[in-house]
matplotlib code that plots the C-alpha trace (Angstrom):
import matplotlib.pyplot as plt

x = [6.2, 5.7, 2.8, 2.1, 1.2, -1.9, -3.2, -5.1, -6.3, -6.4, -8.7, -9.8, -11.8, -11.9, -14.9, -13.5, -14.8, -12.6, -11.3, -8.1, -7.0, -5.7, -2.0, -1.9, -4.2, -1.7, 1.0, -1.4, -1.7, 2.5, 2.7, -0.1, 2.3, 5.1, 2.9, 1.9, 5.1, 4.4, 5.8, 5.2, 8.5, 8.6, 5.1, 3.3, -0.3, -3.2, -5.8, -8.8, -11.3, -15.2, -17.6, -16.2, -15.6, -19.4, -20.6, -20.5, -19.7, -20.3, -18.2, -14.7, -11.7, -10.5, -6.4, -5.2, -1.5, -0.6, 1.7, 4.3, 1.8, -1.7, -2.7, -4.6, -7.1, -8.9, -12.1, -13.5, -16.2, -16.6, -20.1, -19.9, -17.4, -16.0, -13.4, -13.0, -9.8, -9.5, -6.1, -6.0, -2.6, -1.8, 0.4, -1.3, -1.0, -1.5, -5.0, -4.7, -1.7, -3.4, -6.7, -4.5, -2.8, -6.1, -7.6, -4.9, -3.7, -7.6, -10.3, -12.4, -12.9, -17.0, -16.6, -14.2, -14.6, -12.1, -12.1, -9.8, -10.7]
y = [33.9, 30.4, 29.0, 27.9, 24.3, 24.1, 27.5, 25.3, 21.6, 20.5, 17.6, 15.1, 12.1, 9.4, 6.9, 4.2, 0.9, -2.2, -4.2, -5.2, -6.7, -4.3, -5.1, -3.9, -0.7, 0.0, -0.3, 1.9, 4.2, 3.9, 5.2, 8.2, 9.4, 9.5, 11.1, 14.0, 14.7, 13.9, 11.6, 8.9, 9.4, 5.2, 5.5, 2.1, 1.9, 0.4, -1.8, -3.0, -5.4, -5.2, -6.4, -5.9, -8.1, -8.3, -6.9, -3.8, -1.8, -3.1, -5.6, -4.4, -3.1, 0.6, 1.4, 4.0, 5.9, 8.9, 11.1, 13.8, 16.5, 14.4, 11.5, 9.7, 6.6, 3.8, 1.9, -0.8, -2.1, -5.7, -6.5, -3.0, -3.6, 0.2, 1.7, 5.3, 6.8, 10.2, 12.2, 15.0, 17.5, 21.2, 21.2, 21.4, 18.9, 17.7, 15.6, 15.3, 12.8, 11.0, 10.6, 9.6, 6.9, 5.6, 5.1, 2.9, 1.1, 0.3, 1.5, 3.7, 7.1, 7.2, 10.7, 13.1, 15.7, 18.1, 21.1, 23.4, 24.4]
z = [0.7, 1.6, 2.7, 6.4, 6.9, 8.3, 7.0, 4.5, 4.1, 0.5, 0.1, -2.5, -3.1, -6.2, -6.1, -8.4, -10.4, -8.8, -5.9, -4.7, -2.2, 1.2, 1.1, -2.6, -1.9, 0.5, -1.9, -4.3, -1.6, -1.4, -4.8, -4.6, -1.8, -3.7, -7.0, -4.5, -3.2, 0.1, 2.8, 5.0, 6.9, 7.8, 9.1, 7.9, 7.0, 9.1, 7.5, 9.0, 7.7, 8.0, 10.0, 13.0, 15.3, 16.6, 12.9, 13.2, 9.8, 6.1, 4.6, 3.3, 4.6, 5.5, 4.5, 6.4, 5.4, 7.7, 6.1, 7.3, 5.7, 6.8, 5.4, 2.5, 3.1, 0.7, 2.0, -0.7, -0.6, -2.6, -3.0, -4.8, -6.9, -5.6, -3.9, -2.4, -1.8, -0.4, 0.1, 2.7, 2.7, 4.3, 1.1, -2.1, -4.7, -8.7, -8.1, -12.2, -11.4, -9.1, -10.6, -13.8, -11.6, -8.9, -12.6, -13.9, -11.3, -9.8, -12.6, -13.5, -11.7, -11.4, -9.5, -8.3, -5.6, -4.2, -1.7, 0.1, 4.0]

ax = plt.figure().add_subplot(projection="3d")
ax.plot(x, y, z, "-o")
ax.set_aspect("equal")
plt.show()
């Protein structure tokens, strides 16, 4: 029997060694879509960049990518040197492709956390 959507939330987090810039974490992000099976279904990514506007926040930038089956975000933070990206699905997916992928494409996986609600 298949599973319902929703009937579980499958979530994982990478903190990672590296920067880049926003437009290509969004492309990174691009790809772990397409390494989970999932799908953006046209929806384009948000990006904001921190401080806010009044300074408010750290400094860095937050990518955001909804997806048909939830979504999957990156915040970075420079002065770090580290960026966090954490994918959140009602389907299940491979998080052994996509820590193989984060790590290559922007370093080295420092810690990995995952969960299912």
């Amino acid at each position: 029997m298949a599973e319902v959507l929703g009937s579980n939330l499958y979530v994982a987090g990478w903190a990672l060694q590296g920067n880049l810039p926003p437009d290509r974490l969004a492309e990174i992000l691009e790809g772990a879509v397409k390494r989970m099976g999932m799908n953006t279904e046209g929806l384009k990514p948000a990006i904001w960049q921190y401080p806010l506007p009044g300074g408010k926040g750290g400094v860095g930038h937050t990518v955001f990518q909804p997806l048909v089956e939830s979504f999957i975000v990156a915040d970075d933070y420079p002065e770090l040197n580290r960026t966090y990206v954490l994918a959140v699905s009602c389907l299940p997916f491979d998080r052994q492709i996509i820590s193989r992928y984060l790590s290559r494409r922007v370093g080295r996986i420092i810690n990995l956390g995952e969960l299912v609600l």
